[in-house]
BALOMI-802361 format. One line per field, with one value per residue: residue in three letters; x, y, z of N, C-alpha, C in turn. Coordinates in pm, whole numbers, plus 32768, in hexadecimal, padded with zeros to 4 digits. Layout:
<rs>
vofi = (ALA  ...) $
nxx = (X  ...) $
nyy = (Y  ...) $
nzz = (Z  ...) $
caxx = (X  ...) $
cayy = (Y  ...) $
cazz = (Z  ...) $
cxx = (X  ...) $
cyy = (Y  ...) $
czz = (Z  ...) $
</rs>
This chain:
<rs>
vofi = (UNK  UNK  UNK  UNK  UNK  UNK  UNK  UNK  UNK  UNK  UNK  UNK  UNK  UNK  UNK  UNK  UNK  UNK  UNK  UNK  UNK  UNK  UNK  UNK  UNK  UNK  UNK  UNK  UNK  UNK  UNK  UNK  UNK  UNK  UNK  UNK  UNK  UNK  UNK  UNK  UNK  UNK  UNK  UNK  UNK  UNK  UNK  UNK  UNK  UNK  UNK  UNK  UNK  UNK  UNK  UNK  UNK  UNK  UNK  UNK  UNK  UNK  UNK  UNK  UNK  UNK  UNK  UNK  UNK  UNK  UNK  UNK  UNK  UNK  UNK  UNK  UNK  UNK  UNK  UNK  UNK  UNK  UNK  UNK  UNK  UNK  UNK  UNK  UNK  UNK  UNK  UNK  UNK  UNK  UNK  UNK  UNK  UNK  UNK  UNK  UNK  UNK  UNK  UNK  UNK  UNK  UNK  UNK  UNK  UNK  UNK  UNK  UNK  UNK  UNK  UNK  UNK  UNK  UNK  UNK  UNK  UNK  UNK  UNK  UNK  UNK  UNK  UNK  UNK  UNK  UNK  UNK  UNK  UNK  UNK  UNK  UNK  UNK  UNK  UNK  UNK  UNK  UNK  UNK  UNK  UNK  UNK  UNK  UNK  UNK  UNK  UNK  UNK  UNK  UNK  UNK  UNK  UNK  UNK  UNK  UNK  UNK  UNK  UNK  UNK  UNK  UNK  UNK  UNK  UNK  UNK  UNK  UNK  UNK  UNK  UNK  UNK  UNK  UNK  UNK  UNK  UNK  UNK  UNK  UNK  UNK  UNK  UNK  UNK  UNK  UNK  UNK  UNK  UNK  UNK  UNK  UNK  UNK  UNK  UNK  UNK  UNK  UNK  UNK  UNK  UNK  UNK  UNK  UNK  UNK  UNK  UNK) $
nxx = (761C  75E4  770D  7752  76B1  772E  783E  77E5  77FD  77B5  7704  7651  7576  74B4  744A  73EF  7325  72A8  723E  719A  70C9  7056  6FC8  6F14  6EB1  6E6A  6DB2  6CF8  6C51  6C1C  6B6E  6AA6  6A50  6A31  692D  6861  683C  6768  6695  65A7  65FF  6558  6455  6423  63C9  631F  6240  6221  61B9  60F2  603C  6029  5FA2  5EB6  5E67  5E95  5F1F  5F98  5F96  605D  6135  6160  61B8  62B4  6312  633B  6427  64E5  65E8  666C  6721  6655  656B  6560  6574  6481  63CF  63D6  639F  628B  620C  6282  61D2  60EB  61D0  6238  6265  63AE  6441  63D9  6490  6555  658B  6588  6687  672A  66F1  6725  6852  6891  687B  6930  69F9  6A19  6A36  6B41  6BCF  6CF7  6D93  6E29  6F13  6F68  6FCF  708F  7141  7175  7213  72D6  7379  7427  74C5  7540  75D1  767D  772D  7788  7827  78D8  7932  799B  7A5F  7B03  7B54  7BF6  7CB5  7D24  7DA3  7E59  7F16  7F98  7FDD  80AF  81B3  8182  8075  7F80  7E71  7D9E  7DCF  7D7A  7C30  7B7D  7B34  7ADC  7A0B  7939  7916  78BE  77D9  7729  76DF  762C  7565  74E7  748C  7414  734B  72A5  724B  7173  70E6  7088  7023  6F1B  6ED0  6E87  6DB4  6CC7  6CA9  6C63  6B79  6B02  6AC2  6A12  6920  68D3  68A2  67DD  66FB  66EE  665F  656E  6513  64E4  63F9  6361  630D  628B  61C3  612B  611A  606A  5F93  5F2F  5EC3  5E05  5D4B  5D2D  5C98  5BA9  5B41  5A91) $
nyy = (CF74  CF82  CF6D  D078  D10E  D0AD  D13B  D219  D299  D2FE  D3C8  D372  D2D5  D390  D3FF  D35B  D2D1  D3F2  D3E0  D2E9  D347  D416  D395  D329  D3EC  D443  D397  D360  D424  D467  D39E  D3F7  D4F8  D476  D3D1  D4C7  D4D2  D47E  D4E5  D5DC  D72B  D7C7  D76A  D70E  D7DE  D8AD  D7CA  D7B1  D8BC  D91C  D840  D8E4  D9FB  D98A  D99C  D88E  D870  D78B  D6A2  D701  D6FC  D622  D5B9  D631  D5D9  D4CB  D4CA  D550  D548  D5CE  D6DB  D793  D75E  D757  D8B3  D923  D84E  D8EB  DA1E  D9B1  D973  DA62  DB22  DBCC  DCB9  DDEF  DE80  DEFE  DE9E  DD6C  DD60  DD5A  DCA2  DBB7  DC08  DBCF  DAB5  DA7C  DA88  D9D5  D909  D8FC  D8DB  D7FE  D73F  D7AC  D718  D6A3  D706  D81A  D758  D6DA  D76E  D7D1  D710  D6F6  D7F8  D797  D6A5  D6FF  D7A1  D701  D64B  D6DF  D72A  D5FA  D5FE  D6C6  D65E  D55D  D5E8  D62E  D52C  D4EB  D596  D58A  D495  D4A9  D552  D491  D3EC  D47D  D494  D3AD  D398  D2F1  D287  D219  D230  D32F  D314  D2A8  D37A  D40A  D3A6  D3AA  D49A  D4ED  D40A  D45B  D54A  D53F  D49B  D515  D5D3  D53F  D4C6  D5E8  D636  D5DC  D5C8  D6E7  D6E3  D672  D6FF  D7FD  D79C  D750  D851  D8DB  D854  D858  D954  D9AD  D900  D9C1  DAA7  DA25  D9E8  DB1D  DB99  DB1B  DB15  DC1F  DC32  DB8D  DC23  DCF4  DC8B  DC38  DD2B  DD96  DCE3  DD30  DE2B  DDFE  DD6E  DE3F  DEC5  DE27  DE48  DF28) $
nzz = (7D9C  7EA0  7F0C  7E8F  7F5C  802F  8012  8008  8147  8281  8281  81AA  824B  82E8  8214  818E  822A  8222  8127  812C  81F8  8157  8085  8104  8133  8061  7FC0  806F  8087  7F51  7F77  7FEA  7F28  7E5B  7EC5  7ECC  7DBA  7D83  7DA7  7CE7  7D11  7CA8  7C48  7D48  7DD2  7D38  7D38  7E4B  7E72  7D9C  7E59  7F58  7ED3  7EDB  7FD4  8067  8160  81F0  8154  80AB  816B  81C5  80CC  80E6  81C2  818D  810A  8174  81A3  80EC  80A0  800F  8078  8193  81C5  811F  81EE  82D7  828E  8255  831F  83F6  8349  83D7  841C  83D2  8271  8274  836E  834D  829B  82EE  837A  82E7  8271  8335  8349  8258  8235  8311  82B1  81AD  8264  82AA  81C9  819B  8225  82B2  8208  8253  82C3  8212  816F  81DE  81E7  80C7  80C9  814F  8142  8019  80CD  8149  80AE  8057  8128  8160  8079  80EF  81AC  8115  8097  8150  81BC  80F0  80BE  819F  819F  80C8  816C  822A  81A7  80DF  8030  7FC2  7F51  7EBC  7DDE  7E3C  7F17  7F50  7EC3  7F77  7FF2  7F45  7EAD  7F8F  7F65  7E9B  7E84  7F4E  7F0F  7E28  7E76  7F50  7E74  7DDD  7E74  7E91  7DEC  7D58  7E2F  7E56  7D57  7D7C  7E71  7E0F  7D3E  7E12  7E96  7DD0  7DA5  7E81  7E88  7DCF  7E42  7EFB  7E62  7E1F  7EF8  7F7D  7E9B  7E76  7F75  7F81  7EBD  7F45  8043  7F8D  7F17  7FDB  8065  7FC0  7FD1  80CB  809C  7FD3  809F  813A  80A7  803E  8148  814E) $
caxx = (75D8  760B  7786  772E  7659  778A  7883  77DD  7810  775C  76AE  75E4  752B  7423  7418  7394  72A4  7227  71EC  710D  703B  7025  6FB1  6E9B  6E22  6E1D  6D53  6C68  6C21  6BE8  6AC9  6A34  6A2E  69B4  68B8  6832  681D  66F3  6608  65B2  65BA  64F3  63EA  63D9  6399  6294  61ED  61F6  6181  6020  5FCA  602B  5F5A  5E1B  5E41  5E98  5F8E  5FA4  5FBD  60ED  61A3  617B  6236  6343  6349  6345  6490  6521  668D  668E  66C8  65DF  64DC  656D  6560  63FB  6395  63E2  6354  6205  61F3  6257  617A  60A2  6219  622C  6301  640F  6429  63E3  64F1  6607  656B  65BA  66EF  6765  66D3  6786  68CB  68A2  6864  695E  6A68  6A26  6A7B  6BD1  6C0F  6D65  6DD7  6E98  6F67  6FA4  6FFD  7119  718F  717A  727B  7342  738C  7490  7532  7584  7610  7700  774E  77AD  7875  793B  798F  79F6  7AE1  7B6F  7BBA  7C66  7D32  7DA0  7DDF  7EB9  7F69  7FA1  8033  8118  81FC  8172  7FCC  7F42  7DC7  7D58  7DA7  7CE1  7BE1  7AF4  7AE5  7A9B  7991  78F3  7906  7863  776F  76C3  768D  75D3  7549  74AF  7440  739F  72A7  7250  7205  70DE  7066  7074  6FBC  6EAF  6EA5  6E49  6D6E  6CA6  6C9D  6BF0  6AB5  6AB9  6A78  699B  68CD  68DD  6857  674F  66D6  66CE  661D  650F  64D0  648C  63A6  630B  62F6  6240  6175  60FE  60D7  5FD3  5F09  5EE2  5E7C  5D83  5CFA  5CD9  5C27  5B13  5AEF  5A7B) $
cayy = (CFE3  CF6F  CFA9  D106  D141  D0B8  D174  D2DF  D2A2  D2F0  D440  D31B  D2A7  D3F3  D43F  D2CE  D2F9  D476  D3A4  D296  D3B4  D44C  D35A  D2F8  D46D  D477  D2FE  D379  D4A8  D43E  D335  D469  D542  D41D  D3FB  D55D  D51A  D407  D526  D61F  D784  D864  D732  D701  D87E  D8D4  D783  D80A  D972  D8C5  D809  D989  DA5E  D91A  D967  D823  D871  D72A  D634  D759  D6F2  D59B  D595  D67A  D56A  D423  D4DE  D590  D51C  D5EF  D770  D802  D738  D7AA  D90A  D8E5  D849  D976  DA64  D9B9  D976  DB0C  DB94  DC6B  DD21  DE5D  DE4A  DF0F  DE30  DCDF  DD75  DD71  DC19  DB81  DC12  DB79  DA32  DA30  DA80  D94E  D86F  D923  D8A5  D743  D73F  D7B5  D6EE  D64D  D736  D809  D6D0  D6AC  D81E  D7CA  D686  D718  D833  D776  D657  D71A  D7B0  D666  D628  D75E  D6E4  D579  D663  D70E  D5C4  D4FE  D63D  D629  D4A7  D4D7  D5FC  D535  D411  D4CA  D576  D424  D38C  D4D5  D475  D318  D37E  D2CD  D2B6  D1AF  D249  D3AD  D2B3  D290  D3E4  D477  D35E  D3DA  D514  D4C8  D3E3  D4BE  D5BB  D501  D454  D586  D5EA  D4C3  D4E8  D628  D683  D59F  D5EC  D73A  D725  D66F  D736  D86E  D781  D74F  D8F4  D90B  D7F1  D8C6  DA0F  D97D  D8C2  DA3E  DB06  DA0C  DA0E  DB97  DBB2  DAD0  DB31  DC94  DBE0  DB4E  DCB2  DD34  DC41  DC3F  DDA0  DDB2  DC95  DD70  DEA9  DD99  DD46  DEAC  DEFA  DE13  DE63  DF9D) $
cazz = (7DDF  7F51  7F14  7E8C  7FC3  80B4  7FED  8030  81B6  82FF  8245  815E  82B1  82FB  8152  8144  826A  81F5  808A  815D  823B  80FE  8023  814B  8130  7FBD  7FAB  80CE  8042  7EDB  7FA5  8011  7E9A  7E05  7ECC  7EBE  7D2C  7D6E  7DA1  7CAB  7D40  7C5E  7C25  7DB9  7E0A  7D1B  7D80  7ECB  7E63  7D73  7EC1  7FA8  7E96  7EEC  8066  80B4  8190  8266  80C7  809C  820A  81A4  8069  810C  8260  8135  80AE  81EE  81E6  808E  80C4  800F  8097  8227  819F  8128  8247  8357  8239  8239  83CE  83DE  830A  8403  8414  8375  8241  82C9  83C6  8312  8227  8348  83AB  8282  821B  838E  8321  81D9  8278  836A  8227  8169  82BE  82C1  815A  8190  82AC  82A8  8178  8273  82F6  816B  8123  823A  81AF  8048  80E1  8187  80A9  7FC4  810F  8187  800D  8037  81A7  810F  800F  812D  81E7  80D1  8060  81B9  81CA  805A  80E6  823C  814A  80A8  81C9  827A  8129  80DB  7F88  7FA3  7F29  7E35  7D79  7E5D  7FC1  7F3F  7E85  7FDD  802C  7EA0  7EAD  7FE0  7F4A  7E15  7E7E  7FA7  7EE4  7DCB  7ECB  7F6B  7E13  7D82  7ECF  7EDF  7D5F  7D4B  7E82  7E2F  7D11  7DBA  7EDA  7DB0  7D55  7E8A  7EAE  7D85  7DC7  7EFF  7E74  7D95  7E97  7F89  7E29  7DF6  7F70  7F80  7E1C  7EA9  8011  7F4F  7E5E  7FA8  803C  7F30  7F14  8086  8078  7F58  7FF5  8140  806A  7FE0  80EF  8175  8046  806B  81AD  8149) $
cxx = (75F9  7697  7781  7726  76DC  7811  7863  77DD  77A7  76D7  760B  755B  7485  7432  73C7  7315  7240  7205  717B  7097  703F  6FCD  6F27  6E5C  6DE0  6D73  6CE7  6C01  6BD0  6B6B  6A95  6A02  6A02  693D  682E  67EB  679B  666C  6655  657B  6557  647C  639E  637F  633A  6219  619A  6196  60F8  6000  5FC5  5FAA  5EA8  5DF1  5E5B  5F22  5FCC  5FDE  6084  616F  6192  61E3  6297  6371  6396  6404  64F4  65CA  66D4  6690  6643  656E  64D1  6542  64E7  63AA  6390  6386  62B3  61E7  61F2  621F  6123  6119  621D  629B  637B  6454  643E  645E  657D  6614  65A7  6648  6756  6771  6728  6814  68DF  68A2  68E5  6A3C  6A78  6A36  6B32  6C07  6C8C  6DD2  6E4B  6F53  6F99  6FE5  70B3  7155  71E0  7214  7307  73A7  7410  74EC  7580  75F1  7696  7750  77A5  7842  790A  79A8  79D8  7A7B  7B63  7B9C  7C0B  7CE6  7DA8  7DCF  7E77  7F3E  7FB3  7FE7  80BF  8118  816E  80AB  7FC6  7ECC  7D72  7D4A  7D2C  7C38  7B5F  7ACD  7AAE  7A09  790D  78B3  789E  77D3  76E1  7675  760A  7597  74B1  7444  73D6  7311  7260  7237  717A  706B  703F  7006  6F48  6E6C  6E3C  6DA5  6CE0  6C7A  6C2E  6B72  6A93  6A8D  6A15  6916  6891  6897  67C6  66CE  66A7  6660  657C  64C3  64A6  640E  631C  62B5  625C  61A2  6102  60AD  606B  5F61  5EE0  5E86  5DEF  5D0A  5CAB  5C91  5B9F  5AD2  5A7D  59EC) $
cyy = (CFE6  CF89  D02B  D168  D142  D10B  D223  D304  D2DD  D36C  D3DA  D321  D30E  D415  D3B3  D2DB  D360  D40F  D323  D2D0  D3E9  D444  D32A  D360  D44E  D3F4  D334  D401  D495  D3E8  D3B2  D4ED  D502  D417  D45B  D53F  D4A1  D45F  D5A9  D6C2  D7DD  D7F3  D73B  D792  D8B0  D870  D7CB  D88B  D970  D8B8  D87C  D9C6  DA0C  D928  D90A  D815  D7F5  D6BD  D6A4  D717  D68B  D58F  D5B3  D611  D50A  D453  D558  D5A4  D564  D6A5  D7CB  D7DB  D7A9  D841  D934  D8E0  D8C5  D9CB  DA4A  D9B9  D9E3  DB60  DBF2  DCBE  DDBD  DE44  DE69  DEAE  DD9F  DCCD  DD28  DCC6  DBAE  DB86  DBA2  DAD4  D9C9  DA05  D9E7  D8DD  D87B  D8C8  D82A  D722  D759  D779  D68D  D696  D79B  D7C9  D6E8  D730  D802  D75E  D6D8  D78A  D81E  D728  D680  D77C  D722  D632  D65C  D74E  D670  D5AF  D691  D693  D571  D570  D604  D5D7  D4B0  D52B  D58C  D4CD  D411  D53D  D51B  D3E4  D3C9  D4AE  D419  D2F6  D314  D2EB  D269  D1AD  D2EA  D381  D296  D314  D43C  D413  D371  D43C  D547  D493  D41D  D4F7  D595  D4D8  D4B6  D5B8  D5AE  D4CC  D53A  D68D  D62A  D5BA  D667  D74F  D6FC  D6CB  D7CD  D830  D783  D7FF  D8E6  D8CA  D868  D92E  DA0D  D954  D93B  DA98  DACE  DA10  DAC1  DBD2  DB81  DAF2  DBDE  DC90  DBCA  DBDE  DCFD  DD29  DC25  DCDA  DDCB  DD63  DD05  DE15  DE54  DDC6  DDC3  DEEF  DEE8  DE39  DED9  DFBD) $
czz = (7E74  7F64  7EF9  7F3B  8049  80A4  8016  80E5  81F9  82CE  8204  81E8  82BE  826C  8156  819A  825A  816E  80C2  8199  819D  8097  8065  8129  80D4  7F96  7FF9  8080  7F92  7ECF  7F91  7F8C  7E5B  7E30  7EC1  7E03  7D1B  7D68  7D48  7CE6  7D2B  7C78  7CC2  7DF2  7DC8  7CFD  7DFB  7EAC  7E3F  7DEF  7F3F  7F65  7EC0  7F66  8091  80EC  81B7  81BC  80CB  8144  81F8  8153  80A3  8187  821B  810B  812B  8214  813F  80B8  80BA  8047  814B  81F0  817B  818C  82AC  82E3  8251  82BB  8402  83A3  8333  8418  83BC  832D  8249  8301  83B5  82B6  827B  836C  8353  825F  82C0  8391  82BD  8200  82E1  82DD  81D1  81BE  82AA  8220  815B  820D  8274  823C  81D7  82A9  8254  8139  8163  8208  8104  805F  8115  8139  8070  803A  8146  812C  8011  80B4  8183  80C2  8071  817D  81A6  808A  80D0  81CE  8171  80AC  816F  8206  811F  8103  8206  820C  80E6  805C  7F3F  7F69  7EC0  7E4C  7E01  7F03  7F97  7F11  7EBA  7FED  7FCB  7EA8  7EEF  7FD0  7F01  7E32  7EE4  7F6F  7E62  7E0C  7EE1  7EF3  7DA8  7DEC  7EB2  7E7E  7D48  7DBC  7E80  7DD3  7D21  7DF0  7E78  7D87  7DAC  7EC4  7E57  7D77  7E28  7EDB  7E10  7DCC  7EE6  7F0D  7E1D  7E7F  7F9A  7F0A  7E5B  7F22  7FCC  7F1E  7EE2  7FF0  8020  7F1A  7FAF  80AB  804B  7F95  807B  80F2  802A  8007  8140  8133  8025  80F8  817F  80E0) $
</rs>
């Protein structure tokens, strides 16, 4: 393998380094989706919502503090702390909220979008260089080529580009991966802060009902 690696020339060097940043995103990132799957979203939110519909606002901003480093809980929290907002208002609040939760989820995934693209240019790069040592090989040798002076630069040729491509199909299909928790995580956050909403709104009609 290490002859492989010294055989595809100076191109190998940044394909091996995008496959180490790459491999940090994917590992860091995969901490952070696992974690997410320790809490259950539907169970936490209409927890939350029983102890909202009881009034007890302050037991509700507890749970959401105890579990804070989880979106929906952040999301949640602002919801129940804004609730004299109008829902309009609390609506826009929220959806700004989600969006901030929705960021720090994809953090690092552009860095990986760019690796993932690059990757198989570097491959085709590799590709062009090792054509061109074969060719000057064989310019410089005239009659006299053989297999074994073209031999470094088909190698180069060859192995770049595989090279390139062995990276930046897995991270690829991670990176798809990784989209779709996200848009999963961004429907269940919007579904919810409606839920919350709703729920907020009926208790104030409630309340202006006994007044009365």
């Amino acid at each position: 393998m290490f002859n492989l690696l010294i055989k595809g020339g100076p191109v190998m060097i940044p394909i091996i380094l995008g496959s180490i940043f790459g491999l940090a995103i994917v590992l860091e990132r995969l901490w952070v989706f696992r974690s997410l799957k320790s809490i259950n979203n539907h169970e936490f939110a209409q927890k939350i919502f029983r102890v909202i519909k009881s009034n007890n606002f302050s037991e509700a901003l507890e749970l959401c503090e105890k579990n804070i480093y989880f979106p929906i809980a952040a999301v949640l929290k602002i919801g129940i702390e804004r609730r004299s907002l109008a829902p309009e208002r609390l609506e826009k609040v929220l959806e700004q909220v989600g969006n901030n939760q929705i960021h720090k989820l994809e953090k690092y995934l552009g860095f990986l979008a760019t690796i993932i693209a690059i990757e198989p240019l570097l491959g085709f790069l590799g590709t062009i260089t090792g054509l061109i040592r074969a060719f000057m090989s064989w310019e410089h040798a005239g009659a006299n080529i053989t297999v074994n002076a073209l031999a470094g630069g088909i190698y180069e040729a060859m192995i770049t580009t595989a090279a390139g491509l062995i990276v930046a199909i897995p991270l690829y299909l991670i990176y798809n991966y990784f989209i779709n928790r996200i848009k999963y995580v961004a429907n269940d956050l919007n579904n919810y802060a409606i839920q919350l909403i709703e729920i907020l709104s009926e208790g104030k009609s409630w309340q202006l009902s006994d007044k009365k």
